[in-house]
N, C-alpha and C positions, 0 to 999 in steps of 0.2 A: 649653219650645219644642223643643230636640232630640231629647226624646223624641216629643214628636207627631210629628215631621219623621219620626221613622224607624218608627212605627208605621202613618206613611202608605204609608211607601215599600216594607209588608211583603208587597202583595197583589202588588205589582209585582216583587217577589223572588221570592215564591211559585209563583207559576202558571209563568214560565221555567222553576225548578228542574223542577217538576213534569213539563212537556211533555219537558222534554231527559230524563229521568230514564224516560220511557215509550220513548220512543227508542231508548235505551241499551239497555233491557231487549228492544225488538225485534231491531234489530241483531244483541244479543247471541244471543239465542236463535236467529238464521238462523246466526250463525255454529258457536256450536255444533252444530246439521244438519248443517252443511257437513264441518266437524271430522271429523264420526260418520263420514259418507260416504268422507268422505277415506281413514281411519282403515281403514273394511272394504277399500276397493280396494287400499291400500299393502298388508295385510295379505297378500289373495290374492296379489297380484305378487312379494310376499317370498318365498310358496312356491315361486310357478311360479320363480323366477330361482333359487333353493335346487334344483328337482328339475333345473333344466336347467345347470347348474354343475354334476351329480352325472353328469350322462347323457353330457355334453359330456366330465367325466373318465375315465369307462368305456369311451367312445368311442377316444379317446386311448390310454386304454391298452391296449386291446384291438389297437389297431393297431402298439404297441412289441411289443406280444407275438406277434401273428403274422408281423413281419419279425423277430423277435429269431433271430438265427442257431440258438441250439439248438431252437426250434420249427422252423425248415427242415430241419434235417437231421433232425428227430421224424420229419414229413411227409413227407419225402422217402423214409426207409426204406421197402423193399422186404420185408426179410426182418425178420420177426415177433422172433425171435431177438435180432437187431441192435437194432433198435429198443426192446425190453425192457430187454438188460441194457449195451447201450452207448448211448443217448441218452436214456431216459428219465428216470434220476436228473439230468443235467443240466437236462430240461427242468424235472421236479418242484422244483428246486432255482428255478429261473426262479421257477416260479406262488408257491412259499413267500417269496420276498422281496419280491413286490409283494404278499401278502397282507401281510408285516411293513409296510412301508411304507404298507399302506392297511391299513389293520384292518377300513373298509367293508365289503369285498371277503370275502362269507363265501365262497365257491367258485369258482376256475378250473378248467377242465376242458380237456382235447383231446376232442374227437368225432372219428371216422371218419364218412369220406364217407357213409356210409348211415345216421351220427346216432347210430352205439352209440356207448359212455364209451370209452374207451383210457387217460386218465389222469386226475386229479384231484389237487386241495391242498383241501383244507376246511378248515372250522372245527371245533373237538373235536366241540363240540355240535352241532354240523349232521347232516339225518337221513341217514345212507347209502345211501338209497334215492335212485335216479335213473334215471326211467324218462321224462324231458323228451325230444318230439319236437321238433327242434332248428326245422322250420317247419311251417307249416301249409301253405303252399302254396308253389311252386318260386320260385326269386328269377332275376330278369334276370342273362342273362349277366355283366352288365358290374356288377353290384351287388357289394360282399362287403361289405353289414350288414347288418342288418335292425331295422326298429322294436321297443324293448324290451318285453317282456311284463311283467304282472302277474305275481307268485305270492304271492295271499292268503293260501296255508298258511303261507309262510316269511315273508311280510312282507317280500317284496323283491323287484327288480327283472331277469330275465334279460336280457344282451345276446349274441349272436353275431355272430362276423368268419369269414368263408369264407376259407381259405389254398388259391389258385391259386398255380401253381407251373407254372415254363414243364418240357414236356416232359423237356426234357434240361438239363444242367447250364445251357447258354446257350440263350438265347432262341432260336427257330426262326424261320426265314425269315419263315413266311406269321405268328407271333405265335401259336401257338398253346399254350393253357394248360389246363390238367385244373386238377380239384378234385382237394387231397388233405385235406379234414377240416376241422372248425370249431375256434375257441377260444371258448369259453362263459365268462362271467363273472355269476356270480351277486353284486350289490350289495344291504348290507341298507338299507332306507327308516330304522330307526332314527336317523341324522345329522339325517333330513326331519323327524322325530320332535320332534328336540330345537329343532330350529328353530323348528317349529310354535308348541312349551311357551314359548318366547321370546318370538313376533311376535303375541301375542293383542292385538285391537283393543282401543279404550279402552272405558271405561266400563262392565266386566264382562264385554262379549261373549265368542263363542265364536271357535273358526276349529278346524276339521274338513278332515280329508281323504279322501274319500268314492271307490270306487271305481264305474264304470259302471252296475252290479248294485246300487246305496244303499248298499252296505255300509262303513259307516264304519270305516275303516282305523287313525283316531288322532282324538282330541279333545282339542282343552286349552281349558281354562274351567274355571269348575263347574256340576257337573254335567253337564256337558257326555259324560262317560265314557257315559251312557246312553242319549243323543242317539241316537231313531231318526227316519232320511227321512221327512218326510211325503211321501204320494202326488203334492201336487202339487211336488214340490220334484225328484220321479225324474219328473215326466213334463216339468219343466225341463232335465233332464240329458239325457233323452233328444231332446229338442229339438239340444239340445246336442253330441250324439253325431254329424248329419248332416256330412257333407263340406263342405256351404257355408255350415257353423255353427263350423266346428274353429275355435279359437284366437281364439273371438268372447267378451269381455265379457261379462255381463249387466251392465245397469245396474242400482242397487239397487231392492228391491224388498220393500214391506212383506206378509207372511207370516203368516199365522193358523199357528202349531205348539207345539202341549202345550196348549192354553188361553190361550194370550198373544200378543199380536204381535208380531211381530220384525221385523226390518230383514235384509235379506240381502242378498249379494255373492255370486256364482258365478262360476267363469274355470275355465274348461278348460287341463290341462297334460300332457304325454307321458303316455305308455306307459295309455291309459284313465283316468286320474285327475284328480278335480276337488275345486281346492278353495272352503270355502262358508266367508263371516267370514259371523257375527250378530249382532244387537245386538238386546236387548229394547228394544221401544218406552219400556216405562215407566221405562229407565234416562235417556232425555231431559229425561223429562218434570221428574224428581225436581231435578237442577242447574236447571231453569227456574224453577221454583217457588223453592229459596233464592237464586236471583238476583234473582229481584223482590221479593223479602223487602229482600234487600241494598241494592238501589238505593234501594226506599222508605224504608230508614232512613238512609242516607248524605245522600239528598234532603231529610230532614226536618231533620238536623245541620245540614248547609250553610247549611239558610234560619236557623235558629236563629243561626249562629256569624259570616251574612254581616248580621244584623240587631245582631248587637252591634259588629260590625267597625265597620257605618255609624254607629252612637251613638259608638263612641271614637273614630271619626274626626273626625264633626262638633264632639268638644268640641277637639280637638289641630289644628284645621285651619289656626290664623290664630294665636293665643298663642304655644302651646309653638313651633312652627316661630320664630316671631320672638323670642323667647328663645333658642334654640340657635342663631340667626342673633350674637348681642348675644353672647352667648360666646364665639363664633368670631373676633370683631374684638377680643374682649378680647386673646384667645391669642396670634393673628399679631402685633399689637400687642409681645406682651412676648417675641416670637422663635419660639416654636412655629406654623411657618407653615403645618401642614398639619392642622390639627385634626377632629376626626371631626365632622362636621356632617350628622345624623340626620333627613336632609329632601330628603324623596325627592320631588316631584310636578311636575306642567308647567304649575302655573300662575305668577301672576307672582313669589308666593314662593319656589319651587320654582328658578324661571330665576338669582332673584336669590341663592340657594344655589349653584349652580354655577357662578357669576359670582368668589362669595367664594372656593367649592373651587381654580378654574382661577387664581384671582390668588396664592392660596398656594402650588400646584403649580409656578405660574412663578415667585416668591421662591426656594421653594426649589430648584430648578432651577440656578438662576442661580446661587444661592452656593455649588452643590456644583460646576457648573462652574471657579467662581473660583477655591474652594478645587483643585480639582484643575489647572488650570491652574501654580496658584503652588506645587503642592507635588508632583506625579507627572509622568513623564514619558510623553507622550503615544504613543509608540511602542512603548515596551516594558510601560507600567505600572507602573514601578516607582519609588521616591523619586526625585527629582532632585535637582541637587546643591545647590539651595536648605537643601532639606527635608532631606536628610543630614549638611549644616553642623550646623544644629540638635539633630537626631539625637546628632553623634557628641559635638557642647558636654556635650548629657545623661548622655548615656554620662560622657563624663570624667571631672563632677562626680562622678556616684556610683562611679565608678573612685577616684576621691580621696578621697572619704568610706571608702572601705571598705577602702582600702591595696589593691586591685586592679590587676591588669595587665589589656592592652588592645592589640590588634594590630590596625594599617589595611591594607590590602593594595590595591592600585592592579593594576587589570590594562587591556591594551591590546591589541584584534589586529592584529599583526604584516600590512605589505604589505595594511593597509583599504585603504588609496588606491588600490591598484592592484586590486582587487573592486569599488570604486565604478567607477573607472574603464572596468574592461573588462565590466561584467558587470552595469553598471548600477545605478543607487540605489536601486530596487526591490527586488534582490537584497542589496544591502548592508542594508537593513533589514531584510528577510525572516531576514536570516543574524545578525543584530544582537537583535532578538526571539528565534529561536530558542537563540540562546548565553543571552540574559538567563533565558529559564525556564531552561535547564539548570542555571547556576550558584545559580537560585533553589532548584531541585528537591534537588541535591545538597547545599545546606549547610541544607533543610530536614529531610535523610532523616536527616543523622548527628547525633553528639554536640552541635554546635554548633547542635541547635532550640531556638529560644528565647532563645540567646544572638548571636546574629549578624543583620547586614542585609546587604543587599543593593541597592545604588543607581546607575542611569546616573547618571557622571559628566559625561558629555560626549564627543559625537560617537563614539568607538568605545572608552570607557572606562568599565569596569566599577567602583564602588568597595565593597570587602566589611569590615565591620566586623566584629570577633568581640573581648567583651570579657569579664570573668572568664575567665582565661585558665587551663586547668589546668596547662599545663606547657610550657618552653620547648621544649617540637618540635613544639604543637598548629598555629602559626602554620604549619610546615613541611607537616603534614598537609593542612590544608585549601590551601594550593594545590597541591599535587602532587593532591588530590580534581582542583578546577580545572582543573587543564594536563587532567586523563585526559578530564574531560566534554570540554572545547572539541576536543582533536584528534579525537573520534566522525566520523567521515563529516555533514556536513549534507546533507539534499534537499534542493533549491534549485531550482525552475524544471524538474525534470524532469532534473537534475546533479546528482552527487553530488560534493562540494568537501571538501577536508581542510585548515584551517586551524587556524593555531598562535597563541599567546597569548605576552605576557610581563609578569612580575606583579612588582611592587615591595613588600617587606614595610619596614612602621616599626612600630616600637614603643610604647606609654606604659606605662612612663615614661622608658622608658630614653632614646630618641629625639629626642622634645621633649613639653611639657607643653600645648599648646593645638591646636587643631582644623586651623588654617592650617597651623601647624608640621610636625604629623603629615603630612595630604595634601603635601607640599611633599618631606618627607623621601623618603614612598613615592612620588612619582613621579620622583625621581632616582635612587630603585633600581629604578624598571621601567627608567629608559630603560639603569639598567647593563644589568641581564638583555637588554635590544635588542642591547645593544653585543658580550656575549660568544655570541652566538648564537640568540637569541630562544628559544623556546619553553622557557623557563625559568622560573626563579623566583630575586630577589635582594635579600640586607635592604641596608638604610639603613648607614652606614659614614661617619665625620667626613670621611675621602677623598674621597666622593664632591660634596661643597662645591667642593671645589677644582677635579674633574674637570668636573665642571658649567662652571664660569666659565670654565675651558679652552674647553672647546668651543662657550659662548654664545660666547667672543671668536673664535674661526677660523670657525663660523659667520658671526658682523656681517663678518667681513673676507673672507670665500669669496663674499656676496652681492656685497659692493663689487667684487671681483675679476671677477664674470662682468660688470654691469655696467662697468666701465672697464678690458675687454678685457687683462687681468693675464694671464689662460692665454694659451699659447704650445702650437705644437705641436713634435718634437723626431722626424725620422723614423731608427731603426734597422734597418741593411740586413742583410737575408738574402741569404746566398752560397749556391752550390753546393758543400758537401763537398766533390765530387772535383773540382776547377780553382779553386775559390775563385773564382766569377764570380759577379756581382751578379745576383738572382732576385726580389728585392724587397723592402718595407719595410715594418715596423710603424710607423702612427702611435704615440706618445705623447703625453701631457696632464702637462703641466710644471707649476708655479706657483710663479712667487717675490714673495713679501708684501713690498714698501717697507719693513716695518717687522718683519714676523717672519722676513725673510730664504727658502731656500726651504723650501716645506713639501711631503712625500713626495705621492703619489700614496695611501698606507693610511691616510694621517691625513685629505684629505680628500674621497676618493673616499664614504669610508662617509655624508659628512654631506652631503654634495650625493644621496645615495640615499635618503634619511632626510626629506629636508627640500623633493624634490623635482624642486631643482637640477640633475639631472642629467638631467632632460628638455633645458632650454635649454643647457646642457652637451653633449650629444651633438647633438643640432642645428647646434652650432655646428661642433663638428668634421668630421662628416659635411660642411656647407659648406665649410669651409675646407681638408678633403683633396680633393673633388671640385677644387675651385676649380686648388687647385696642380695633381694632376696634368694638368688641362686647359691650364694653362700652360707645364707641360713638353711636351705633346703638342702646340699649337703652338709651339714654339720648333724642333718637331724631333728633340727627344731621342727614345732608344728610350725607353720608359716602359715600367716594370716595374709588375706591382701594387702595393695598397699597402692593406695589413690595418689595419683597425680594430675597436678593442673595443667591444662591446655589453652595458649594463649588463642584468639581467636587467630591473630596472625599465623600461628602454625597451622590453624584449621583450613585456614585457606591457601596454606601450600600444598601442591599436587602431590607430594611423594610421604605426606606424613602418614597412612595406610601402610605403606607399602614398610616405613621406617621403624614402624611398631612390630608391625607383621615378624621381619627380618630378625628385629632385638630380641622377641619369645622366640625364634627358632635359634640364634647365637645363643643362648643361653639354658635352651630347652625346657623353657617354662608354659606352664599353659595358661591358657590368658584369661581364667577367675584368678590369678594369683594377684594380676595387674588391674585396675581402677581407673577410668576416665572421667576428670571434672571439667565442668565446662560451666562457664555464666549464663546467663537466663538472653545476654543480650545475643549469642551465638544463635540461640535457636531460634530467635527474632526474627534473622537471617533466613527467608522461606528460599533463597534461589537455588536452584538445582543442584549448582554445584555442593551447598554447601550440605541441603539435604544427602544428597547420594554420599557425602565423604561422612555421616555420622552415620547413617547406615551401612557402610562399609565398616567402621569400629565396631558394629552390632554384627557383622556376619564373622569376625575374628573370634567372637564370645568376650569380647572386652565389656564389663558393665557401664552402664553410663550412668553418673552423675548429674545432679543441677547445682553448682554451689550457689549460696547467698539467696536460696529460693523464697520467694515474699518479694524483694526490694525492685524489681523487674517490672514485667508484664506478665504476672505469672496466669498461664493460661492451660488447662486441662486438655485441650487439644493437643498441645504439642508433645504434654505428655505420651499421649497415645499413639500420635505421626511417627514420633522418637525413638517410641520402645524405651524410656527412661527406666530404669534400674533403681532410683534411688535420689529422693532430693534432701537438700542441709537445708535447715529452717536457720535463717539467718541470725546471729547474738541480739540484733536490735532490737528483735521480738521477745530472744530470751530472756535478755536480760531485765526488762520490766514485766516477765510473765506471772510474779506475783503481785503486782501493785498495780498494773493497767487490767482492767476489765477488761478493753479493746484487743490488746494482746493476747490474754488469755483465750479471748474470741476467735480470734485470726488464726492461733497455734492448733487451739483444738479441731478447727476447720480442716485445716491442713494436714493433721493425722488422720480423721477422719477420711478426707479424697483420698489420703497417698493407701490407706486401708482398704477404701474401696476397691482401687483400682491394682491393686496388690504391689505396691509401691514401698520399699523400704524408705522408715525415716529417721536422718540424724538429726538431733538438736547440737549446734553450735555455742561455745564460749558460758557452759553451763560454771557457775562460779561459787554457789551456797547448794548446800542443802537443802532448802526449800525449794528452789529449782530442781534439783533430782528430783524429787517426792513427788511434785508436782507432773513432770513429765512422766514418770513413772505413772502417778495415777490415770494423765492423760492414754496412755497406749503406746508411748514412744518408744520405737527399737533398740533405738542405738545415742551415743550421749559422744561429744566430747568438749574440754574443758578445761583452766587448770584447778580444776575442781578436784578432777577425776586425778589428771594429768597434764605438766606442761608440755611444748617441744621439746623433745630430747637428744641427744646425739646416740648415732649409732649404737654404741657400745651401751646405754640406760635401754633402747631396743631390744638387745639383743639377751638382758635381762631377763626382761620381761618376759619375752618368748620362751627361756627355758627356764623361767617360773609356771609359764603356760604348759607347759612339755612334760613339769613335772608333775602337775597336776593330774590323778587317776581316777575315775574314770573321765576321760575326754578326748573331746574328736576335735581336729584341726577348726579352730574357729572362721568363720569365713559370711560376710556377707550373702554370697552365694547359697548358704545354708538355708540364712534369712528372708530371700527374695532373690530366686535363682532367675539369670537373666534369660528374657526370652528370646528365643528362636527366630533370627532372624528370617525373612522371610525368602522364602529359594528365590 
């Protein structure tokens, strides 16, 4: 039955092939005409663009040559003499180096005015004979070239350029100019030659370039060297020759010459010459004839190949398909959900194939989801800390099977919160992804491929496994690798940002033996390296157990403390050096614990930075120094300013402008009353952001401060970037400012700049009398001390002030008096 099926279906195969396959072969056969035709025109146009690129260069140089200075002054010569033995080897020396440069160029010459030779450069073999009349008939005044000549003898082309030359040195009134002589350049057609040998059309033909007269000048083909004009082919050219024929085409045209027909193309090109592509007819004919050969046997395969197609197909249409289907559900069935199912068609078996495909493709989909879900992290790619638990278990194991060591390393970047914060979560991941390939990149390039992972731990925590350890400084190596990648400049948003890293190393086995253990150890040595300066690297140490629970307890107790209002503020007054009169007051932030008694300012400033704290910490102070001095400003006291410290972390919150701003208008204070200090390491800090937020406290009129100025990078620059108001010279210098030389060096330096630069300055933690006297003789403006004075509490403040108040004659003492801040800039 299937075979009759497809023996019926052969006539109806048959005759398709057949029609489309006659088709083919006409198509084909117009298109190769066309080809041919194409083929002769390109060919002509190749010449004519080839002889007119040679005439266009001749042209050219013909006109370097007749401005060229030593041809003026050739021309110019009057005396025969002169001209022989003083300008003509210059000139000769000319025509020889544009023959080296052109090789074309078999002769330049100079002509005099009446066309005799005066100089020449040749070619060896060129004939010495030259008895060329330079025109045939007079050229227009205003001409100086003329159309190039033939010269059949030499096989090349003559040009001349007429060299006018104004009368006298400078042009004359009315313009007028004499001839004094031509430059002639003889070009050989040889280049045309090879061009020719190159651009023969297809299929065997010829392409000739034929002079006015039929004389054929060059032939490439074969046999083509013997190619003579037929009659009617010169009384084409002569057609051709007329004025309102120049530069006319012929279209192809078939040609009776030698006995055979040919195809021709004729195009007219300079200086009389034309060129002629040919193509023998019976070169068409022959590719036409093995194309229908071709077609007819390809046509005859196909029916053959498409009548067995249709037999294996009718037996395979409905069986095998529904057996590969029966397979397919085995497969998925036993987890293989995406199995190859060899069933291609659009009928309903075919649909019901792709029903199976697309229900596997979604299985598995799904579970490579879930799998990654539960084991990668979605942002960077890389293990999460699920799937690194695991991980590092594996590791151990065979760390303990094989007496192996095994190093965790815990890293974390240093001040994320303030990049999410100011710079947005967008940024914070862009900057998060790019550290994670880094770290990936780096401990894939070195020693540690193959032995190390790499895993987000969580939120801005890197965690890096490395285990066969070869030697106790490897662990050292690969994070100093670490710290170099992370501090690289990141792009970021079209920023470039420099961020630091702090990485905690633990050990197995020295450390602890289990997975938790490990991560636990190394993240109490990252948060040491946090502690002694960040961008470091720190191992694991019994000590730090202990330091740990230190600071989770002043931690729990520093929360409890902001919440039930435990800080206290404590304000210490700045005097005037010279009279000891009250100029103002630093807030400070006190803390005395119920239960730990009080604790310093270093102990828990750092963890209120760390933990955030010191957001609603400075909020609060900020409120409650506005607060007071608005209290004193109604009561009537004189009210002096009154400095307050800015952590860099508030600096680099976005809203603390806006927070200050707010607090002098709640309060309706103006802002010389308020003081900003800030560390030497803020202004460190050149990035835009943080620049633009300190020149925002300068557009408010808020003064700026340096505290602890000396101990830094203290730089005179930033003074002036800043607009500083006013630096503290640090206790460390004051306090041995009468016994160190060096000191006393350093301080007087320092009054001196901050004087130059009109700079108010405190000395710090002044303690003796000798220190007064001394800064006093130094120039010092302002002092404080418990010299002077200790910290106080409000109420010893507020003393002060109306001992200030009552003092007559006086005006509100004020910094501002001292070094009024300047203007920021609009």
């Amino acid at each position: 039955m299937q075979a009759k099926l497809a023996f019926a279906l052969m006539p109806l195969i048959a005759l398709p092939l057949l029609a489309s396959g006659w088709l083919s072969w006409s198509y084909l056969g117009a298109d190769l005409e066309r080809e041919a035709r194409q083929s002769l025109n390109t060919a002509v146009h190749l010449v004519e663009r080839a002889l007119g690129d040679l005439v266009d260069n001749a042209y050219s140089s013909l006109e370097l040559l007749a401005r060229a200075p030593e041809t003026e002054r050739y021309a110019r010569a009057t005396n025969v003499q002169d001209r022989y033995f003083l300008f003509q080897a210059p000139l000769l020396k000319l025509f020889q180096d544009y023959r080296r440069t052109y090789p074309e160029y078999l002769m330049i010459r100079f002509l005099l005015p009446d066309g005799q030779e005066d100089a020449r450069a040749a070619d060896l073999g060129f004939d010495e004979q030259s008895d060329d009349v330079p025109f045939e008939e007079p050229l227009p005044e205003y001409s100086t070239t003329v159309v190039p000549r033939l010269d059949t003898a030499h096989e090349s082309l003559l040009f001349y350029r007429r060299i006018e030359l104004p009368q006298q040195f400078s042009e004359s009134a009315d313009g007028g100019y004499s001839l004094r002589g031509y430059v002639a350049l003889t070009v050989s057609l040889a280049g045309i030659y090879r061009q020719i040998a190159e651009t023969r059309p297809m299929l065997g033909g010829w392409l000739l370039l034929v002079s006015a007269d039929g004389q054929v000048l060059f032939a490439a083909g074969e046999e083509a060297a013997d190619a003579k004009v037929p009659v009617v082919l010169l009384e084409q050219l002569g057609r051709l020759d007329r004025p309102d024929m120049q530069k006319t085409t012929v279209q192809p045209m078939t040609m009776r010459w030698g006995g055979f027909d040919w195809l021709l193309q004729v195009h007219p090109i300079d200086a009389d010459l034309y060129a002629v592509a040919a193509m023998p007819a019976v070169a068409l004919s022959g590719p036409l004839t093995d194309l229908a050969l071709k077609i007819l046997v390809m046509t005859l395969l196909s029916g053959v190949l498409l009548a067995l197609v249709l037999y294996l197909s009718l037996r395979r249409l409905v069986l095998q398909p529904l057996e590969l289907l029966r397979g397919a559900a085995r497969a998925i069935g036993a987890g293989s959900l995406t199995p190859t199912i060899a069933v291609q068609s659009g009928d309903e078996i075919g649909l019901l194939a792709d029903d199976v495909r697309e229900m596997g493709h979604r299985l598995s989909t799904y579970r490579k989801q879930i799998e990654d879900l539960a084991f990668n992290d979605q942002l960077t790619g890389l293990p999460n800390r699920h799937l690194m638990r695991e991980l590092l278990k594996t590791h151990l194991e065979g760390c303990q099977l094989a007496d192996e060591r095994l190093a965790v390393l815990l890293l974390d970047i240093d001040n994320f919160k303030q990049i999410n914060d100011n710079l947005g979560h967008a940024i914070g991941d862009q900057l998060l992804k790019t550290l994670a390939k880094r770290v990936f990149q780096t401990l894939s390039a070195d020693e540690q491929q193959g032995r190390s992972q790499v895993a987000r731990f969580g939120g801005d925590e890197l965690l890096v496994l490395v285990d066969r350890l070869l030697d106790d400084t490897e662990p050292n190596a690969v994070a100093e690798q670490i710290l170099e990648a992370t501090t690289k400049p990141f792009v970021l948003d079209d920023g470039h940002y420099v961020v630091t890293a702090s990485i905690g190393v633990a050990l197995f086995p020295r450390d602890a033996a289990t997975a938790d253990e490990l991560i636990r150890c190394a993240d109490l040595a990252m948060y040491r390296a946090k502690a002694v300066g960040r961008n470091t690297y720190r191992y694991f140490s019994p000590e730090l157990h202990i330091k740990a629970s230190e600071r989770l307890l002043l931690e729990h107790r520093l929360r409890r403390a902001v919440g039930d209002r435990q800080l206290h503020i404590q304000y210490q007054p700045l005097f005037r050096i010279d009279g000891l009169q009250l100029a103002g007051f630093e807030a400070l932030l006190r803390w005395t614990d119920p239960e730990l008694g009080v604790i310093t300012p270093t102990r828990f400033i750092p963890i209120a930075e760390q933990t955030g704290l010191i957001e609603e910490i400075g909020d609060w102070v900020l409120q409650e120094v506005c607060a007071q001095i608005a209290r004193w400003d109604a009561a009537g006291l004189a009210v002096v300013p009154v400095a307050i410290n800015i952590s860099p972390v508030q600096l680099l919150r976005g809203s603390l402008i806006e927070r200050v701003e707010a607090c002098l208008n709640q309060f309706h204070l103006p802002p010389d009353y308020l003081h900003i200090e800030i560390t030497e390491s803020v202004l460190m800090d050149s990035s835009p952001i943080n620049s633009a937020r300190l020149k925002g406290l300068a557009r408010l009129g808020i003064a700026l401060h340096i505290d602890d100025f000396g101990t830094g990078y203290s730089s005179i620059s930033y003074l002036r970037r800043f607009e500083v108001d006013c630096i503290k010279i640090d206790r460390s210098f004051v306090s041995d400012i009468c016994s160190s030389h060096e000191d006393r060096a350093l301080v007087t330096a320092m009054i001196a700049m901050a004087g130059a630069l009109d700079v108010t300055v405190v000395a710090e933690g002044i303690e003796t009398q000798e220190q007064l006297d001394l800064l006093r003789e130094l120039g010092c403006d302002l002092g404080q001390g418990y010299l002077i004075s200790r910290p106080c509490p409000v109420e010893e403040a507020e003393r002060l002030l109306r001992e200030t108040s009552a003092s007559k004659p006086w005006q509100s003492p004020s910094l501002s008096n001292l070094a009024t801040p300047r203007s920021p800039d609009p």
